[in-house]
N, C-alpha and C positions, 0 to 999 in steps of 0.2 A: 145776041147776047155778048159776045164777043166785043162789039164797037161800045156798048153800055160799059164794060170790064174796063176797056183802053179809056174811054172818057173819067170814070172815077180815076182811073191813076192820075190823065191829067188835072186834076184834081176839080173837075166840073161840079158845083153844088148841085147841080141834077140829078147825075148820077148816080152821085151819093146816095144822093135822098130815094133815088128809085130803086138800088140797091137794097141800102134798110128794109124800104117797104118791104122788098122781094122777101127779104131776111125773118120778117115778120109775119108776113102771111104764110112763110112755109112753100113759099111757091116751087114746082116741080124744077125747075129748072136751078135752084140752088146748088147740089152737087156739082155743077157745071161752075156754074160763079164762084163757090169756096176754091175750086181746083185750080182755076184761072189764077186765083189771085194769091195761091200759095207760096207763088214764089217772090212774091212780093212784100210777106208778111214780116215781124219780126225786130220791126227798129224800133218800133214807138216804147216808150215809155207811159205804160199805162198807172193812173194814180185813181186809188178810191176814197169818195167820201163818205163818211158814213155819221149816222148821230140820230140821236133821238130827232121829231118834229121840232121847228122853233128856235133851234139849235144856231141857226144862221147857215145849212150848205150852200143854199144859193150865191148867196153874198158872199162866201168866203169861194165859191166856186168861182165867179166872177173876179172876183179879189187876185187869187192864181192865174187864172188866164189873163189879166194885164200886167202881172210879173212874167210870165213865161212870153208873151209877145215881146214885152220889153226886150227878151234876148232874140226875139228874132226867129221866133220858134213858129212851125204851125201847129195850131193846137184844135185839136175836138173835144165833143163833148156829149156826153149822152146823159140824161138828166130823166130818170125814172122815176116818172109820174103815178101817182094812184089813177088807176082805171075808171071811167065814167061809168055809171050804173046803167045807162044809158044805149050808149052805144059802142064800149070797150074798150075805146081809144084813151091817148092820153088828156089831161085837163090843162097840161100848157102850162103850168103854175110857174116853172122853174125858164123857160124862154123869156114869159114875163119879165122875171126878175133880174133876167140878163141881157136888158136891150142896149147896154154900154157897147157887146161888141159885134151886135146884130150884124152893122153894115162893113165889118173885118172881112174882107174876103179869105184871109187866114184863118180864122175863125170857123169852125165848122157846130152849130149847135145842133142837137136832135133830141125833143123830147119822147119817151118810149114808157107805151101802157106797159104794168105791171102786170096786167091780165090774171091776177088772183094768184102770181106767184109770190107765194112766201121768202121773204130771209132777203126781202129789199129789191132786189133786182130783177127783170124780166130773163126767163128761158131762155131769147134771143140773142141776148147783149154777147154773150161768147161771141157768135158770128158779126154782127154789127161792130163789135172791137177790132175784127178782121178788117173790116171794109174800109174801116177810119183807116187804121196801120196801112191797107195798101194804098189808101188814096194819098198818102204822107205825110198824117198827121202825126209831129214828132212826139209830140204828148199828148196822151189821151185822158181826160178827167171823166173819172164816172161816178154820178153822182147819184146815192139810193135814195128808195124811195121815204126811208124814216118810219122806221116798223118797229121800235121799239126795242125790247129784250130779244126779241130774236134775228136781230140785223147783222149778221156776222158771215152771211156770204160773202160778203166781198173780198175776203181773205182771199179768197181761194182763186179770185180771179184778176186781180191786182197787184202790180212789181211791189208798190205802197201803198198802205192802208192809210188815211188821215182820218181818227175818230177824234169828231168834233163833240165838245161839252159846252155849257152855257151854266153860269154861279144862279143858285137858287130852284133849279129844279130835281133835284136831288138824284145828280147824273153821276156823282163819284159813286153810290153807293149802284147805280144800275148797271156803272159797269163792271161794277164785280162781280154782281150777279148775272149779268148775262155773257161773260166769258171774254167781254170786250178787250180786255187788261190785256188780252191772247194774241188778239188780233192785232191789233195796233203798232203800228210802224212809229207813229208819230203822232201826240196828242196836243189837242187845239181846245182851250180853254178861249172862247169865243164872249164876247158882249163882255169886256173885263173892266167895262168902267162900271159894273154893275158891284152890289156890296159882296162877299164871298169870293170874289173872284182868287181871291190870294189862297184864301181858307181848302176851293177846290184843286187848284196846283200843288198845296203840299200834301194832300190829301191821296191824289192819284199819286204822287210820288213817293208816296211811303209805300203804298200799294203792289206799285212797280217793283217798289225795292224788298219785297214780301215774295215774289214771285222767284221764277228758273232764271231770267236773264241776268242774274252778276257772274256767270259764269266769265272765266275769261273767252273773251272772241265772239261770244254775244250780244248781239247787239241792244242796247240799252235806248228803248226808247225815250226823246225828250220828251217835256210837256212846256209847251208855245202858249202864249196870253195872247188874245188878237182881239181887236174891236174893227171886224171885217168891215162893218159900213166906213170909215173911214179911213180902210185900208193900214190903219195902226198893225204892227208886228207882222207885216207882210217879209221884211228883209230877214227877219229872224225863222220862220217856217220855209221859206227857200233855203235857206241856211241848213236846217233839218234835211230838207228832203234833200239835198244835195252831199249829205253825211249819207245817208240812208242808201242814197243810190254808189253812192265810194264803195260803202261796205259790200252790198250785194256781190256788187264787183271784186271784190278784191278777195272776197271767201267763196266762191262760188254759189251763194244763193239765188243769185238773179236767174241762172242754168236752170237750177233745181227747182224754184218755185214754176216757172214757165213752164217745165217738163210734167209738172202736178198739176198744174194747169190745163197742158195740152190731156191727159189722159183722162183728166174729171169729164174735158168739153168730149175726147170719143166715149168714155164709158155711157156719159149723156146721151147722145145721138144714137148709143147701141142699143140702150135702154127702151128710148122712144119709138126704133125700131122694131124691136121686138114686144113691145105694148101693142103698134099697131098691127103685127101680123097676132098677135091673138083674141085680136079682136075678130077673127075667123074662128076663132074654137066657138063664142057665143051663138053665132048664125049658123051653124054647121048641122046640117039635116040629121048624123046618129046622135047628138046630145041630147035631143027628148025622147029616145028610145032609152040610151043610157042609163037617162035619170030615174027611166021607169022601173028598169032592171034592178036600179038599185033602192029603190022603193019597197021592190017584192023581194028584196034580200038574195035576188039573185046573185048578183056580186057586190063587188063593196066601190067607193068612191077612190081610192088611189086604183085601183085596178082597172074602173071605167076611164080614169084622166087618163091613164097608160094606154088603154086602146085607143081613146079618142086621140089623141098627137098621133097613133099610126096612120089615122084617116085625114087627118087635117094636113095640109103640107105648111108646116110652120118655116 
């Protein structure tokens, strides 16, 4: 495991890739690999995308990663996919769409099944963002899966949010309602040679200006017109996200988001672990005497849970 850990840093596309998988199947030896690579973690600049289906992430995901090479940048990508009915994995949709920087050896892309998790993005991708970061990817683009009103994980797990809009699907009014307006680092009014487009830019901009951030020193999100298939208003969204990243820095949010970051990803793992250790209370030989007792009114159910955890080693 060890010469697998040293190949990702040298930044071997195998590696990687065997890594993830590792990342994903949950495999036993993960603790090991997380630890190896802790002290490697911590420089990349992680960016989320986020939008309803339709919306354009792909292409605007794409779009970013040929400004960020332009600087000379290495950049990954993890691109979450809805899960095959099938056989659980991802359906590739979003590799597809990005076979401009297929053969970039800088370039790192990796599509990742959603496996039925809600709020856009897979359980794993916490760790998987590790593996990118240590293997030296300076920016990391992650891009959800497009889940509609409840897509606002990604907050929590990205330096910057990019929520993407598209005129005529009546996305000013969804992101109000789904809390989007919150989230949002930086908004992307995508497909703007379409009619509306202007209509949905002053729209969210009122929006914005309805909300908490005019405070002084808060940061005020823009709203970007882009027509990502032709790479139209790519210099103006770097533009953004290079304000976005000034600021973090320079008020300490970049610290403090990372650190709500780091404590969401152990509260995660602490959680997961202790789901799986009681999953021994289920199989545990005195809970069908328990339940019988409590049946016959011998004792009650907070009192049976109470013995049963003294019998079970949780």
């Amino acid at each position: 495991m060890p010469a697998l850990v040293d190949s990702a840093r040298a930044g071997s596309p195998r590696a990687v890739a065997r890594l993830i998988s590792l990342v994903e199947d949950g495999h036993p030896a993960l603790r090991e690999i997380m630890a190896a690579l802790a002290p490697h973690t911590g420089g990349a600049w992680v960016i989320g995308l986020t939008g309803s289906p339709g919306v354009g992430k792909s292409t605007s995901t794409t779009m970013l990663v040929g400004a960020f090479r332009e600087r000379g940048l290495r950049v990954g990508v993890l691109a979450v996919d809805p899960s095959s009915p099938f056989s659980g994995g991802a359906l590739l949709g979003d590799r597809i769409r990005m076979q401009d920087h297929a053969l970039d050896p800088e370039v790192y892309i990796r599509s990742m099944a959603s496996r039925g998790h809600l709020g856009g993005l897979s359980w794993t991708t916490p760790q998987a963002i590790r593996v990118l970061d240590a293997a030296g990817c300076q920016v990391i683009l992650v891009e959800t899966v497009g889940v509609g009103q409840s897509e606002v994980e990604i907050a929590g797990l990205a330096d910057t949010s990019i929520v993407l809009l598209a005129p005529g699907m009546g996305d000013g009014v969804q992101a109000a309602k789904a809390g989007i307006l919150e989230i949002g680092d930086v908004f992307v009014v995508n497909k703007a040679d379409r009619d509306g487009a202007d209509a949905t830019v002053r729209d969210l901009r009122h929006m914005i200006s309805l909300g908490d951030r005019t405070e002084p020193g808060l940061w005020r999100p823009p709203v970007v017109k882009t027509i990502a298939a032709q790479k139209v208003g790519v210099d103006e969204v770097m533009e953004a996200l290079d304000k976005h990243w000034a600021h973090m820095e320079g008020n300490g949010d970049l610290r403090r988001r990372r650190e709500r970051r780091a404590a969401d990803e152990i509260e995660s793992i602490a959680v997961a672990s202790l789901r799986a250790r009681f999953g021994r209370v289920r199989g545990h030989h005195g809970l069908s005497t328990l339940a019988a007792r409590v049946v016959e009114g011998d004792t009650d159910p907070y009192t049976a849970a109470d013995t049963l955890l003294t019998q079970v080693d949780i």
